[in-house]
N, C-alpha and C positions, 0 to 999 in steps of 0.2 A: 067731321074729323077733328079729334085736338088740338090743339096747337101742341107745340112743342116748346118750352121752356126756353126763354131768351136769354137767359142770370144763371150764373153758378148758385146753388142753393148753399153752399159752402161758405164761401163769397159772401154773399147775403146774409147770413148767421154770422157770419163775424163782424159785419156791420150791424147789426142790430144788436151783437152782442158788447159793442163799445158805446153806445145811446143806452143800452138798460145800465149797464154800471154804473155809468154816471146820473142817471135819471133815475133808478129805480121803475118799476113798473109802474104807479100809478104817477111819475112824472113822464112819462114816457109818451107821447101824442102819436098817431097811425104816420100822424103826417110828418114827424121825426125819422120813424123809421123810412119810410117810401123816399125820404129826402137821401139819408142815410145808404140805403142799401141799394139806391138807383136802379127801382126798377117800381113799375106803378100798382097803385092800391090794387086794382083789379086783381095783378098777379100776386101780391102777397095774400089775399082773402083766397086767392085760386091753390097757391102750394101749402100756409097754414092753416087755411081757416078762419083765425082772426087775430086780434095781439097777442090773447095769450097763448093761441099756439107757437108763432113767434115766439112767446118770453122762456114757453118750455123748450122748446127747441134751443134757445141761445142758453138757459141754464146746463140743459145738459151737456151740448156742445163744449162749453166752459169747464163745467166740472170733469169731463172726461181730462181734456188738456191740460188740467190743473194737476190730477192725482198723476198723470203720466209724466208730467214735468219733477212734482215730489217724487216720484219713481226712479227716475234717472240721476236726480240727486243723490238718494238712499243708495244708489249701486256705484255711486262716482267713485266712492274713497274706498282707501286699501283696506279699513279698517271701518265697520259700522258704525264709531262714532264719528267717522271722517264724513260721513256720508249725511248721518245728522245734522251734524254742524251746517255743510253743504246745504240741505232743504233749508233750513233755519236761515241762512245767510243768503239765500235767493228771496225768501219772503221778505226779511228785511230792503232788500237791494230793492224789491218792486211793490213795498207796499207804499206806496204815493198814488197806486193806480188802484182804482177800488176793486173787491173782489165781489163778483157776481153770485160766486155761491154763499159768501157770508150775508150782503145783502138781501138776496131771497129768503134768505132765514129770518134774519129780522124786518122783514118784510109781511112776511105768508107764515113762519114757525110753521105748523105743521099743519096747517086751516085746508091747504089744498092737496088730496092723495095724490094725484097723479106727479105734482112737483116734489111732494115729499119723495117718494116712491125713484123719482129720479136722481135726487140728491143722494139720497140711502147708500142706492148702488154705488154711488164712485164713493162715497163716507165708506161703505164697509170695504172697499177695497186699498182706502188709502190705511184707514185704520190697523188691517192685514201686513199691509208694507211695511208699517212703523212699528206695529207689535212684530217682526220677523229683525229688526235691525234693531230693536231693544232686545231683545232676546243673543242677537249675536253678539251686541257689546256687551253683555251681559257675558254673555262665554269668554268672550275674549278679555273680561275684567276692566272694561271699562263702565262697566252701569255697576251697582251695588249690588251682590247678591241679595240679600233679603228684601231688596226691591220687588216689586209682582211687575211682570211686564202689561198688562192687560190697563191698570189703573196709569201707571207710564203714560201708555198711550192715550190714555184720553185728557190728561195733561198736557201732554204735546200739542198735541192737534187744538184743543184750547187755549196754550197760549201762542199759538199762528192764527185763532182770530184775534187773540187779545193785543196781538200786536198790526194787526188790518185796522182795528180799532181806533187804536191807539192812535196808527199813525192819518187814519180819515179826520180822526180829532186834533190835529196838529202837531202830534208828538214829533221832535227831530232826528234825524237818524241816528246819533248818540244814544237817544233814550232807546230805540228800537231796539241797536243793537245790543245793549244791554239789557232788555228783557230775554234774547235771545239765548245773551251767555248765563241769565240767573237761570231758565229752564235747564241749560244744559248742564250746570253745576249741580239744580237739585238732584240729576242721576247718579251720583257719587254719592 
């Protein structure tokens, strides 16, 4: 008979998902995580498989909470630029803390299908979100008509890595948020 699972798997993903941020996957040791997520090697090779099951699981885990957090941003304000602002000013406020799905990117780019394939999904859902609230500030005249929402968005979403970037590379939160507000000016 089984055993039955001693650890939240939940739990467990969320520790292993603060050891890859900051390590990266190939700084990443079994024996970090096992330290980490406090539960023993046997049981993590028993629920993932092996690290990289782990690393997929903590990516995806991450990028789901990531695009839900930009979500609830996007809906905070009365006005869809309120809302923009809103995401932009949460990434800035937490980019000190690295981002797990930028770093698999520049990690893996697109070398591994199954991590791509998971990333994809929360990318084209967050990208959906942002093209729906360009499109609304746009009606409501705060984005530029002859703007195209579609290209908008892949601006945006580029500079919220370029400001993860930035600020992994020392930038201080002046400069952050000032990249912030030049993205949201180019809408105009």
């Amino acid at each position: 008979m089984a055993r039955s699972k001693e650890f939240d798997v939940d739990t467990a993903v969320d520790a292993a998902i603060a050891v890859f941020r900051e390590h990266g996957f190939e700084g990443t040791s079994a024996q970090m995580l096992v330290d980490a997520m406090g539960i023993g090697r046997q049981s993590l090779y028993d629920t993932f498989g092996d690290k990289w099951g782990i690393y997929r699981a903590a990516v995806t885990r991450y990028s789901q909470a990531e695009v839900r957090a930009h979500a609830a941003m996007l809906a905070s304000g009365n006005r869809a630029i309120d809302g923009l602002r809103a995401m932009f000013d949460r990434v800035v406020a937490e980019a000190d803390r690295p981002c797990l799905g930028l770093s698999s990117t520049v990690e893996f780019g697109c070398a591994k299908p199954d991590l791509t394939k998971a990333r994809t999904a929360s990318s084209d859902f967050l990208a959906g979100a942002v093209t729906d609230a360009v499109v609304r500030a746009r009606e409501q005249g705060d984005v530029a008509a002859d703007l195209d929402p579609e290209p908008l968005t892949t601006f945006l979403i580029a500079t919220i890595s370029s400001i993860r970037l930035a600020a992994r590379a020392g930038a201080s939160p002046q400069h952050l948020a000032a990249l912030a507000d030049l993205a949201l000016r180019a809408l105009r």
